[in-house]
Residue frames as a rotation matrix with the C-alpha (Angstrom) as fourth column:
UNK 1
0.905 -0.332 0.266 62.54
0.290 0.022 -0.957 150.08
0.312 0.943 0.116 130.29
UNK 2
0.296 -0.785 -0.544 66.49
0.131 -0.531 0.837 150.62
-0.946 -0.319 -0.055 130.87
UNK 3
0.667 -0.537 -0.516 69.05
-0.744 -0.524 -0.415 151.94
-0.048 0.661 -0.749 128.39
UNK 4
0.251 -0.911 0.328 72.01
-0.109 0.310 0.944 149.70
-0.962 -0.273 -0.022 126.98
UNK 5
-0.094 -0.438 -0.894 74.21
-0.922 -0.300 0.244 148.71
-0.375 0.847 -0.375 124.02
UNK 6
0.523 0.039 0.852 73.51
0.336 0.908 -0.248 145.99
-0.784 0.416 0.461 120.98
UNK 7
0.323 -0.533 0.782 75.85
0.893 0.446 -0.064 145.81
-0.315 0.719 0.620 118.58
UNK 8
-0.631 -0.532 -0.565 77.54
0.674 -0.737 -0.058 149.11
-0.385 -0.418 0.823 119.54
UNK 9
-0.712 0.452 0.537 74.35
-0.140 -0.841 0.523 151.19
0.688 0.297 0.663 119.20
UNK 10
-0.881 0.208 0.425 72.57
-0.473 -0.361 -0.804 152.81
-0.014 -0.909 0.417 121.96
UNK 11
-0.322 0.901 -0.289 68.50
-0.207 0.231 0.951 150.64
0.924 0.366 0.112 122.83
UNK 12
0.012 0.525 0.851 66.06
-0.993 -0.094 0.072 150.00
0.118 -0.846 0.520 125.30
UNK 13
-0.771 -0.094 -0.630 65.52
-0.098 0.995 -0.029 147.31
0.630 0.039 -0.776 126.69
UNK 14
0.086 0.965 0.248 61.79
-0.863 -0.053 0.502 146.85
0.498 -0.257 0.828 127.53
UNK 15
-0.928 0.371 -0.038 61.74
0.346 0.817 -0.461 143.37
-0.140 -0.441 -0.887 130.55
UNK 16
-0.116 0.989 -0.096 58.28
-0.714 -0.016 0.700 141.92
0.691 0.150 0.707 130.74
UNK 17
-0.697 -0.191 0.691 57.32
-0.560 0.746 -0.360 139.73
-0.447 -0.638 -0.627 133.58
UNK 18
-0.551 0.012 -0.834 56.14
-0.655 0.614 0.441 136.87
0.517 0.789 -0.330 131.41
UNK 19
-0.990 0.131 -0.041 54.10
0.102 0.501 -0.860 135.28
-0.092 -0.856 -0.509 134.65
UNK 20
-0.283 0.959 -0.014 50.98
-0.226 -0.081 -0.971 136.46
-0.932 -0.272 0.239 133.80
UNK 21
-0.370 0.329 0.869 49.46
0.623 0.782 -0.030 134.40
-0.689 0.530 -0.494 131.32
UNK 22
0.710 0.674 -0.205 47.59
0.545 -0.710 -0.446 137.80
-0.446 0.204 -0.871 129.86
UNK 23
0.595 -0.425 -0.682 50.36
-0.669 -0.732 -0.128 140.03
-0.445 0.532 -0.721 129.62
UNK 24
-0.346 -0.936 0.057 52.89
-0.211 0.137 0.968 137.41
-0.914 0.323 -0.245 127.86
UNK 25
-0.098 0.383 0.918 50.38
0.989 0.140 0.047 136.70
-0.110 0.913 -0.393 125.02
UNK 26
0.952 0.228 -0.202 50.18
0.180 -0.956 -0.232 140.76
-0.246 0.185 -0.951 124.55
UNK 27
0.166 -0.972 -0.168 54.08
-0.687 -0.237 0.687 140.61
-0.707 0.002 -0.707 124.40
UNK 28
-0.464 -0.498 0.733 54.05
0.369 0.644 0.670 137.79
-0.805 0.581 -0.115 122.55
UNK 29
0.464 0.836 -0.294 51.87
0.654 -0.546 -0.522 140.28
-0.597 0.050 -0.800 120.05
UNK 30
0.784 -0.272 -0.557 53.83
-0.136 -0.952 0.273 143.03
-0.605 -0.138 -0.784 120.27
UNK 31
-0.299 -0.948 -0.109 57.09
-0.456 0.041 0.889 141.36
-0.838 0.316 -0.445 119.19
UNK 32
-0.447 -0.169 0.878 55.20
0.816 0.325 0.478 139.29
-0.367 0.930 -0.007 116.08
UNK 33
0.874 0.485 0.033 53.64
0.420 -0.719 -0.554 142.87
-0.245 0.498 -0.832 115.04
UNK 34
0.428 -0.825 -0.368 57.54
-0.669 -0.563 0.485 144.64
-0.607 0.039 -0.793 115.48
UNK 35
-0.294 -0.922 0.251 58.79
-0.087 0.287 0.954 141.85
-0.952 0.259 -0.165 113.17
UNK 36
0.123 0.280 0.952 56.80
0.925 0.314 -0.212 142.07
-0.359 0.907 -0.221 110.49
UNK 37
0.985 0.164 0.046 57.29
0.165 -0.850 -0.500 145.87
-0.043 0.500 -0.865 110.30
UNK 38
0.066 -0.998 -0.021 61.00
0.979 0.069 -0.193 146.18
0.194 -0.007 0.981 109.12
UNK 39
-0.905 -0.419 -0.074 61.19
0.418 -0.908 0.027 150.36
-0.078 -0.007 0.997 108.97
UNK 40
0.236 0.776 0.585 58.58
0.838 -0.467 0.281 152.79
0.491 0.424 -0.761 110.03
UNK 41
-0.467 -0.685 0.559 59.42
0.226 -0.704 -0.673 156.25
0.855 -0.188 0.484 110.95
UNK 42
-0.395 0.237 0.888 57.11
-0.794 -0.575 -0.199 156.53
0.463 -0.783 0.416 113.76
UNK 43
0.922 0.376 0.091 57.58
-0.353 0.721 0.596 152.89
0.158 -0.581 0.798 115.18
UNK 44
0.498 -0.825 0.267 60.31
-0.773 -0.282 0.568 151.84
-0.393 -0.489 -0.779 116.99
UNK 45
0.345 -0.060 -0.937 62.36
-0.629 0.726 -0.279 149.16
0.696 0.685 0.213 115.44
UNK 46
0.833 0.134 0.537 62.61
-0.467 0.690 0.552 145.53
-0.297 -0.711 0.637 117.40
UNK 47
0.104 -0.851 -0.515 66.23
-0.965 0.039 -0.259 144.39
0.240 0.524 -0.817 116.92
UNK 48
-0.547 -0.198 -0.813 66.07
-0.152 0.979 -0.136 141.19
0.823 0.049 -0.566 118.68
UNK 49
0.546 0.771 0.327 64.35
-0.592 0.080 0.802 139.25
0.592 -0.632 0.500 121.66
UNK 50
-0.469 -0.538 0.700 65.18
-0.760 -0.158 -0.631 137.42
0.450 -0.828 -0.334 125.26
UNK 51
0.185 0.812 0.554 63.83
-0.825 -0.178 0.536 135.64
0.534 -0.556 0.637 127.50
UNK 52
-0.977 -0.211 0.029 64.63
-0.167 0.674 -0.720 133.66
0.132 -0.708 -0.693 131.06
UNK 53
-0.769 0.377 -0.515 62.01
0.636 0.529 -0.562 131.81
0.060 -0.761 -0.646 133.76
UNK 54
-0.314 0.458 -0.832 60.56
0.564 -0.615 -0.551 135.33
-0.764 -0.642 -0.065 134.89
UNK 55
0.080 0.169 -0.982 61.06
-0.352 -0.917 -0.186 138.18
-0.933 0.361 -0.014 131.75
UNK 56
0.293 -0.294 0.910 60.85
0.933 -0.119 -0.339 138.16
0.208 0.949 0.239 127.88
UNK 57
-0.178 -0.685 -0.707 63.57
0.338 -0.717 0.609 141.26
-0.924 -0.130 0.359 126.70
UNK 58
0.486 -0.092 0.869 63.08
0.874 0.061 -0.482 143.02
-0.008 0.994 0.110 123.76
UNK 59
-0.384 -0.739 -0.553 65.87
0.448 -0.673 0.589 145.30
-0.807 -0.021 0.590 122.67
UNK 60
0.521 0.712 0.471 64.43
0.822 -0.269 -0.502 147.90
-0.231 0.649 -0.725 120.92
UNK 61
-0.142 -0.446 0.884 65.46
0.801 -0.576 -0.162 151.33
0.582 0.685 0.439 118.88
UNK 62
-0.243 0.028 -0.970 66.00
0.821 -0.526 -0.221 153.85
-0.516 -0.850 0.105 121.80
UNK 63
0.492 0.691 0.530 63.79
0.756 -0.641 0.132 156.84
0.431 0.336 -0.838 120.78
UNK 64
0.017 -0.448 0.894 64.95
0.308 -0.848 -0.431 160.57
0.951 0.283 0.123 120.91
UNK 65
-0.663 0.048 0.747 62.32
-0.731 -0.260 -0.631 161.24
0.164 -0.965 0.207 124.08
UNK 66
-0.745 0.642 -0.180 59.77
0.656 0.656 -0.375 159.56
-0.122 -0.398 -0.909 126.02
UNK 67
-0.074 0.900 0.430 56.16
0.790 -0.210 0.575 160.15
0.608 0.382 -0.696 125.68
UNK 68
0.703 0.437 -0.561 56.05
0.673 -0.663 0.328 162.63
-0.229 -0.608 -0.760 128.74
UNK 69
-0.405 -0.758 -0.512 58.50
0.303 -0.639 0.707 164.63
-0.863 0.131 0.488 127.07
UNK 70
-0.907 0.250 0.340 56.60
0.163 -0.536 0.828 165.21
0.390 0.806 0.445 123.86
UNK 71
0.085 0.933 0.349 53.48
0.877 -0.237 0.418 165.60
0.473 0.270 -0.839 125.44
UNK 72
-0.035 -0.114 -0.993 55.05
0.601 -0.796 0.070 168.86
-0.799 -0.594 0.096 127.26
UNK 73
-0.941 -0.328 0.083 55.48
0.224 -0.420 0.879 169.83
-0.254 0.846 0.469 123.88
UNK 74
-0.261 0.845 0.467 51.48
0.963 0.194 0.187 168.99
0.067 0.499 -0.864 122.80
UNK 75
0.129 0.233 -0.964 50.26
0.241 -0.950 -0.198 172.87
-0.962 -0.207 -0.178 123.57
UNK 76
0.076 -0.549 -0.832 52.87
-0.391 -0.784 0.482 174.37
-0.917 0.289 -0.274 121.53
UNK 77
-0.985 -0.163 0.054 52.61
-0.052 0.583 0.811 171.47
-0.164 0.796 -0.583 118.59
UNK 78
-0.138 0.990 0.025 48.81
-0.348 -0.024 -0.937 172.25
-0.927 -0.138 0.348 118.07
UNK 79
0.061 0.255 -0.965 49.04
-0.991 0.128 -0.029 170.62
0.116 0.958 0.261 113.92
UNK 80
-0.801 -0.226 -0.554 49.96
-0.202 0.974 -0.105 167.27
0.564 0.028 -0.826 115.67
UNK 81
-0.339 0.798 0.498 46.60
-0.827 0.001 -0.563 167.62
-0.450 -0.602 0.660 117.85
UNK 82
0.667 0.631 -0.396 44.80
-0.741 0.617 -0.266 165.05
0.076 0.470 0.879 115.33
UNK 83
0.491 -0.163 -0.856 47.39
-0.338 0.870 -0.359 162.15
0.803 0.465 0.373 115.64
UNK 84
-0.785 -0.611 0.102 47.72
-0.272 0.192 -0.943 162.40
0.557 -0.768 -0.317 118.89
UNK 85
0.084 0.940 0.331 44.24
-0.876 0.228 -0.426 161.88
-0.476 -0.254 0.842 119.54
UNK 86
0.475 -0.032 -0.880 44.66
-0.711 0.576 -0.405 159.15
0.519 0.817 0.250 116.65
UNK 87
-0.525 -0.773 -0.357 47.41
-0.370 0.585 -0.722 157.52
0.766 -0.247 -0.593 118.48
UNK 88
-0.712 0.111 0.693 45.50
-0.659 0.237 -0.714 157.37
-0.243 -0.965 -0.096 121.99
UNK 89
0.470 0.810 -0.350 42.46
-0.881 0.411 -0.233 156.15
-0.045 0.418 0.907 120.05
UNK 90
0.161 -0.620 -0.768 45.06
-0.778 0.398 -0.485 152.99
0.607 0.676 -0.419 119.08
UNK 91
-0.668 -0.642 0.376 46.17
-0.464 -0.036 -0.885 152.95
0.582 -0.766 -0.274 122.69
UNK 92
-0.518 0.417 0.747 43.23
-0.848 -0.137 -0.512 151.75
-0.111 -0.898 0.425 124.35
């Protein structure tokens, strides 16, 4: 994931390497699940898509932190215990 600007506001930019037959139908997933959800507070919004030979791009709503930054937090945030369990449960 790097960091850059669309339409003078700060976003990620997630590259996929689109070569592997597996992971580009999981991206290709991801990005019709992020357009059908216009605004949730605890999904990132998908502002637009990319894509050359090698990578699909999706420029996405650049989040406060990354995940290994709130989970330093998990201890000390012991009422979010259940939807973080909820969330990995999602994850897998």
């Amino acid at each position: 994931v790097y960091s850059g600007y669309f339409q003078q506001t700060e976003v990620a930019i997630k590259q996929i390497d689109q070569r592997n037959p597996r992971i580009k139908k999981i991206a290709k997933d991801e990005i019709e699940i992020l357009k059908t959800i216009k605004w949730h507070p605890n999904i990132v919004q998908l502002f637009c898509t990319k894509a050359d030979n090698q990578y699909i791009y999706l420029v996405l709503e650049l989040c406060q932190m990354d995940l290994s930054d709130f989970l330093k937090y998990e201890k000390e945030l012991d009422f979010l215990r259940d939807k973080i369990d909820i969330l990995r449960q999602a994850t897998q």
